[in-house]
C-alpha positions in Angstrom: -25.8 60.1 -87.6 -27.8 62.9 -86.8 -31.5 62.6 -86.9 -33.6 65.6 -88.1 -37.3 66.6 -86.9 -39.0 68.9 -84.6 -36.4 70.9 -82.7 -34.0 68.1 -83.2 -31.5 69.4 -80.5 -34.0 70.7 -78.0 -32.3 68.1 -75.6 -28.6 68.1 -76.8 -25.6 69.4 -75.5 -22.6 71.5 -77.3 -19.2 71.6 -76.0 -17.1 73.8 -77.0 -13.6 74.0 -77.1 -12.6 78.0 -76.8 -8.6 78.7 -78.1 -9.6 79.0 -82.5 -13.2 78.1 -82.1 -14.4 81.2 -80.1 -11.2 83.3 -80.6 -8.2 83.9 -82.3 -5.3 81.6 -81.3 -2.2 83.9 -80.2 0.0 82.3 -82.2 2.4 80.1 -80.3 1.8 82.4 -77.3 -1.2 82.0 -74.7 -4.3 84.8 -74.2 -3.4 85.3 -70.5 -5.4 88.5 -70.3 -8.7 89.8 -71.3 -7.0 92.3 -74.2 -5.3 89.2 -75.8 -8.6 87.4 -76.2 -9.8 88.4 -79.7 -13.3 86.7 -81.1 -13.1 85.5 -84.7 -16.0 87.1 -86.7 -18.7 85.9 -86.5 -18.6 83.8 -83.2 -20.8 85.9 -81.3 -23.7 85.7 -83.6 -23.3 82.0 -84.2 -23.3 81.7 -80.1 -26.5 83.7 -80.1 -28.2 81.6 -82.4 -26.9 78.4 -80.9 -28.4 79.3 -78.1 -31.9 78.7 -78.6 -31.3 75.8 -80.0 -29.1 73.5 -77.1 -30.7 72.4 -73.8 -26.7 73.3 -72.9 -24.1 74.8 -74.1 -20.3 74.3 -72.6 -16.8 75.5 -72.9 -14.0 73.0 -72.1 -10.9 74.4 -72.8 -7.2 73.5 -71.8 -5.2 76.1 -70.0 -1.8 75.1 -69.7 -0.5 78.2 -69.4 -1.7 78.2 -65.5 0.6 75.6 -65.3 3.6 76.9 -67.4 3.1 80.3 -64.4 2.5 82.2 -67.4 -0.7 83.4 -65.6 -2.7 82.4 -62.4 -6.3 81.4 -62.0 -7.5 84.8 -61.3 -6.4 86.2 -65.0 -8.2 83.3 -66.4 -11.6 84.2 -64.8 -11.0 87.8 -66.0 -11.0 86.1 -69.4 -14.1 84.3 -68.7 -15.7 86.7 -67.2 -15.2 89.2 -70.4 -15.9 86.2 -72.6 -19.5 85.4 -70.7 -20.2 89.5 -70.9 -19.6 89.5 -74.4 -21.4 86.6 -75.0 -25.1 88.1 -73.1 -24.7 91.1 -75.1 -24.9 89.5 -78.5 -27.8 87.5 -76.9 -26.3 84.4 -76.5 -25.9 81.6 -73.5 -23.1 79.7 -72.3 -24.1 77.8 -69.5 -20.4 76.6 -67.8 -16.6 77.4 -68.6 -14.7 73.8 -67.2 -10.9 74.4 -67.8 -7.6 72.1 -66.9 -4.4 74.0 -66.2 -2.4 71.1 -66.3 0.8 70.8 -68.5 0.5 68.7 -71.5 3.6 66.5 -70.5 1.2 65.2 -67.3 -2.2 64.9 -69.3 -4.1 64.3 -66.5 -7.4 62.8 -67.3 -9.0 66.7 -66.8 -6.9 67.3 -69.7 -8.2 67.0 -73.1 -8.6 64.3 -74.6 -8.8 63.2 -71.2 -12.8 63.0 -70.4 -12.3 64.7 -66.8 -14.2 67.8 -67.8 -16.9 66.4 -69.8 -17.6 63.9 -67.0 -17.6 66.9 -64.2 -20.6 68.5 -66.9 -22.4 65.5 -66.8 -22.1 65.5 -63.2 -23.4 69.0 -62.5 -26.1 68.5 -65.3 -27.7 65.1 -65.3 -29.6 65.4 -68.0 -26.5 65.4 -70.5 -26.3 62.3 -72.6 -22.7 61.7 -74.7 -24.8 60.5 -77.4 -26.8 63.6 -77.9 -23.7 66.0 -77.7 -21.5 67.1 -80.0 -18.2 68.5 -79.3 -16.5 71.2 -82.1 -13.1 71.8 -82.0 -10.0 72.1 -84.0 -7.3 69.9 -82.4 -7.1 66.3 -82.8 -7.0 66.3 -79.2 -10.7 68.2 -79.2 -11.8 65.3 -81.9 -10.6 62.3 -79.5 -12.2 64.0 -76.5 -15.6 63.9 -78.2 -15.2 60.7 -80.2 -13.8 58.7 -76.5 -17.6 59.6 -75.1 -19.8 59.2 -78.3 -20.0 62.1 -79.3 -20.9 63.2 -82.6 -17.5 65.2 -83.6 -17.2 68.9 -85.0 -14.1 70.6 -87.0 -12.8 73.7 -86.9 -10.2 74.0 -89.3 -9.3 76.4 -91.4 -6.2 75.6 -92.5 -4.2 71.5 -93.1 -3.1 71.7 -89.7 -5.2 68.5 -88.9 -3.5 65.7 -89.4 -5.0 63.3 -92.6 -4.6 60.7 -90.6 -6.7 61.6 -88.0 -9.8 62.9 -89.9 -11.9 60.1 -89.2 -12.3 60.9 -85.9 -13.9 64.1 -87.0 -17.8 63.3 -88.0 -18.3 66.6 -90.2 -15.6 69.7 -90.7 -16.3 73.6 -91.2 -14.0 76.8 -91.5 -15.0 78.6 -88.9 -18.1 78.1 -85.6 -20.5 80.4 -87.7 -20.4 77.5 -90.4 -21.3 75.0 -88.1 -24.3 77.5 -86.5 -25.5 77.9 -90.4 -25.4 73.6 -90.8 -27.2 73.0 -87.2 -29.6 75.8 -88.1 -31.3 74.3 -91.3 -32.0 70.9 -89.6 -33.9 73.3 -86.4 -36.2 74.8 -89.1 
């Protein structure tokens, strides 16, 4: 459960997951260039606030489409490198992007809800604790990566897409990331 106080999350890490948290999912396609990455409404802002509020703040996101050759490595830096742009101008911080461009039928431990990425962020930041990190997605794959390490669990969902039978692994659930900004912001004041 999550404990309220004085800066409560002073110390805490977010992950995020980026494909229908931080943008639009392309329908069945991929984004696989900066003009097919669209932010939902909203995002930005809630990034800005979140960001005074996290000691970090990580993206781990899984790129299959590298390994489909739909695009290469290069075109999904140019993504990331527009996303971290976009994300300084509104004013807010993201401190890593970890992706896995492995194909699903492989799910390589990388993969999520492999833990490969989260333990590679703990790895270059010492200080992160499972237990004080929350990961919000909206796949039940995002869900099982956070619940595996302890984390407490976010959902993004704004539509029955989830699967009933796998809300328990989800510790709270919101429409959209500005949502969950608004509900972390009234236990940092």
């Amino acid at each position: 459960m999550i404990q309220t106080g004085q800066q409560p999350f002073a110390e805490w890490t977010l992950f995020l997951d980026r494909d229908g948290v931080l943008n639009r999912r392309p329908g069945n396609g991929y984004v696989t260039n900066p003009d097919d990455f669209v932010w939902i409404p909203d995002s930005l802002d809630g990034l800005a606030q979140l960001a005074g509020v996290f000691r970090h703040i990580v993206v781990v996101t899984n790129q299959q489409g590298i390994g489909k050759g739909l695009m290469g490595t290069a075109d999904l830096d140019a993504i990331h490198d527009r996303l971290m742009a976009d994300v300084k101008s509104a004013g807010g911080r993201i401190d890593r992007i970890y992706h896995a461009a492995g194909l699903r039928s492989r799910d390589s431990y990388r993969r999520k809800p492999g833990t490969g990425m989260a333990l590679e962020a703990k790895k270059q930041f010492p200080a992160i604790r499972f237990d004080q990190s929350m990961m919000v997605g909206d796949t039940f794959r995002d869900m099982l990566f956070g619940y595996r390490l302890g984390m407490h669990t976010m959902l993004i969902s704004q539509h029955n897409h989830f699967p009933r039978k796998y809300y328990h692994l989800a510790a709270y659930r919101f429409n959209k990331l500005k949502d969950f900004t608004n509900f972390i912001l009234a236990f940092d004041r």
